[in-house]
Residue frames as qw, qx, qy, qz and C-alpha x, y, z in Angstrom:
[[0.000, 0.891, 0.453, 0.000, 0.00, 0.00, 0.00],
 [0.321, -0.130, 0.045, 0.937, 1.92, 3.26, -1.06],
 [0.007, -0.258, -0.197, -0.946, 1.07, 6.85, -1.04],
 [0.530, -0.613, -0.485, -0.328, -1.79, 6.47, 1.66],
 [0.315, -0.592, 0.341, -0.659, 0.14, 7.50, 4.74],
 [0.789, -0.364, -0.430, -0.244, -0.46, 4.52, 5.79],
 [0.607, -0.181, -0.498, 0.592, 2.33, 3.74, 8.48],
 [0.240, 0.025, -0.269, 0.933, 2.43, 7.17, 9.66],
 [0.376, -0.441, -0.262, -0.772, -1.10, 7.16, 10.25],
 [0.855, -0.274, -0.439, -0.023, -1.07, 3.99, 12.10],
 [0.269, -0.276, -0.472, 0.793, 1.75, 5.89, 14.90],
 [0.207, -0.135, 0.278, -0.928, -0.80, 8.61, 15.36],
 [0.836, -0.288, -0.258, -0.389, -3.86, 6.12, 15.78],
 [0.791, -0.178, -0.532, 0.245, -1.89, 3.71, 17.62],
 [0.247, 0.271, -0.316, 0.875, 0.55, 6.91, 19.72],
 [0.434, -0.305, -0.102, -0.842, -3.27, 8.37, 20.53],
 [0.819, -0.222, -0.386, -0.363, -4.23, 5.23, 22.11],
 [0.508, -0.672, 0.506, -0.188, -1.25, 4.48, 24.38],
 [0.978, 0.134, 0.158, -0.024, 0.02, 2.08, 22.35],
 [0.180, -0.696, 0.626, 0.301, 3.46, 0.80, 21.40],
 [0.782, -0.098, 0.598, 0.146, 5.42, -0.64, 19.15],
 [0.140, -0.354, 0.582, 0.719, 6.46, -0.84, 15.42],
 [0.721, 0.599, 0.258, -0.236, 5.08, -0.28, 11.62],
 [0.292, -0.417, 0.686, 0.519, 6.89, -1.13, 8.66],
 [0.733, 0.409, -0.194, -0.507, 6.20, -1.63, 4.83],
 [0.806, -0.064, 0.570, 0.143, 6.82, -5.88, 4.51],
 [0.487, -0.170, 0.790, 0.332, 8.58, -6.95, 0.80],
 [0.216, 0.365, 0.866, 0.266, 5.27, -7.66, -1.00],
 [0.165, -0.543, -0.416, -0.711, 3.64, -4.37, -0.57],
 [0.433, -0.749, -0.338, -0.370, 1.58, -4.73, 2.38],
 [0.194, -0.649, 0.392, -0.622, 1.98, -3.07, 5.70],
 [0.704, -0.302, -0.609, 0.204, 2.92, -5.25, 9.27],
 [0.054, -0.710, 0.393, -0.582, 2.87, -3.88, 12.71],
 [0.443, -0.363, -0.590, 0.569, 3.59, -5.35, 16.44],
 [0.266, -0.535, 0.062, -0.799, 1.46, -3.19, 18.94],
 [0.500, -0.235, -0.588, 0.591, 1.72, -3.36, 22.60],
 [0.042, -0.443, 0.275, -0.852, -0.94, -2.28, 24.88],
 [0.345, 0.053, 0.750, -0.561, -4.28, -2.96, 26.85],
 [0.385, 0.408, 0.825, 0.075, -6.95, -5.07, 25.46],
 [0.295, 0.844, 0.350, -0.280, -9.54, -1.97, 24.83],
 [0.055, 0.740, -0.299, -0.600, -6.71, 0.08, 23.21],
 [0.148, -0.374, 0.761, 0.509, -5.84, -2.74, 20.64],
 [0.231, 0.540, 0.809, 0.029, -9.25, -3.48, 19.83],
 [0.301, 0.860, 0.131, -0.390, -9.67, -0.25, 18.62],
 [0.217, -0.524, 0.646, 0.511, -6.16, 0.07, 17.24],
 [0.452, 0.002, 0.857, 0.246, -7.63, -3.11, 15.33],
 [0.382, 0.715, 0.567, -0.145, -11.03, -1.99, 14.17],
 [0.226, 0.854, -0.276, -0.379, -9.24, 1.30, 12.41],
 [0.440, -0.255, 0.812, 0.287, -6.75, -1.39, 10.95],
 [0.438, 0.348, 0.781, 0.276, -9.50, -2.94, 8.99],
 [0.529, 0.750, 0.243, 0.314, -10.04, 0.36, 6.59],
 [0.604, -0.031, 0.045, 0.795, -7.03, 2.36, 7.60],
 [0.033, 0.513, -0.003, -0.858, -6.47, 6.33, 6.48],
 [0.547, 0.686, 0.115, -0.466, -8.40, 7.69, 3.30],
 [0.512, 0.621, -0.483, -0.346, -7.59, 5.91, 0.16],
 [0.191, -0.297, 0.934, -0.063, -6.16, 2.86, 1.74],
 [0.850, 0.035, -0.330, -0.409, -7.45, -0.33, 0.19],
 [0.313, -0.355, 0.823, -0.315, -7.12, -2.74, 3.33],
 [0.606, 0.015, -0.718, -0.341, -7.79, -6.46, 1.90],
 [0.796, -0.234, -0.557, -0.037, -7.28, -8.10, 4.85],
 [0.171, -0.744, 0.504, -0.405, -6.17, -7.77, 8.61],
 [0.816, -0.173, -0.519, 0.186, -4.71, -10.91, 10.72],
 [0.334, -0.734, 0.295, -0.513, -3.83, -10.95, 14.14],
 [0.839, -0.236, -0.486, 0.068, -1.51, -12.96, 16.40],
 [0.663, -0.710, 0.030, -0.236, -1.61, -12.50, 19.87],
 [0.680, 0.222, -0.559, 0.419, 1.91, -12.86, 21.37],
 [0.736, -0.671, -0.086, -0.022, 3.09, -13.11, 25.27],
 [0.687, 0.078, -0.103, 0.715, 6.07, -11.59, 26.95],
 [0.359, -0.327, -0.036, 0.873, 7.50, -8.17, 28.02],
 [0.391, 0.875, 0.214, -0.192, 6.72, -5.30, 26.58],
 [0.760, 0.128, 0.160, 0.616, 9.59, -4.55, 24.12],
 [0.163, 0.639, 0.409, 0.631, 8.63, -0.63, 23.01],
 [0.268, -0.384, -0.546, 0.694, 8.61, 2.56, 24.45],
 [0.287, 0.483, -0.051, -0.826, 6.78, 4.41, 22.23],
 [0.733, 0.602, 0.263, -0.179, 4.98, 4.03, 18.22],
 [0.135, -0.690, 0.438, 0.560, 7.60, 4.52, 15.50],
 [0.780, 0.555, -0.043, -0.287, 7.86, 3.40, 11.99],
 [0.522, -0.641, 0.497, 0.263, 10.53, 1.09, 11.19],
 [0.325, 0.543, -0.578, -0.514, 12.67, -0.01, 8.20],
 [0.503, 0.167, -0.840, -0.114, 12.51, -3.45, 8.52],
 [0.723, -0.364, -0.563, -0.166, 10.62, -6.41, 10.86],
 [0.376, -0.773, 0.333, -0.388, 10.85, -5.72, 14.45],
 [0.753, 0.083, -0.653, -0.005, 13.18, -8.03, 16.07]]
């Protein structure tokens, strides 16, 4: 997805929510993030997910639930897969 803002919409939706963690553009085109917060926030976080900023054509969203630390002190866009 290019030219929609997308990542840099997703830290001020995600920043706005108390949320951490990383966005990045994946290989193939589409957009991946890791977000770290409280249930309610990432359930919103999600619901904007499925149609993103204006123009964005969002096919699909997936979602897996990981366990552990938080890793993140903040939102930020990154070059490349969070490790």
């Amino acid at each position: 997805m290019q030219g929609v803002y997308f990542r840099t919409t997703a830290v001020r939706e995600a920043s706005s929510r108390g949320i951490t963690g990383r966005v990045w553009n994946r290989d193939d085109g589409a957009v991946e993030l890791v977000a770290e917060g409280d249930d309610d926030a990432l359930a919103s976080l999600e619901r904007w997910l499925h149609h993103g900023p204006s123009h964005a054509a969002v096919e699909s969203v997936e979602r897996t639930d990981m366990e552990g630390e938080r890793r993140y002190a903040d939102y930020a866009i990154s070059d490349r897969a969070a490790s």
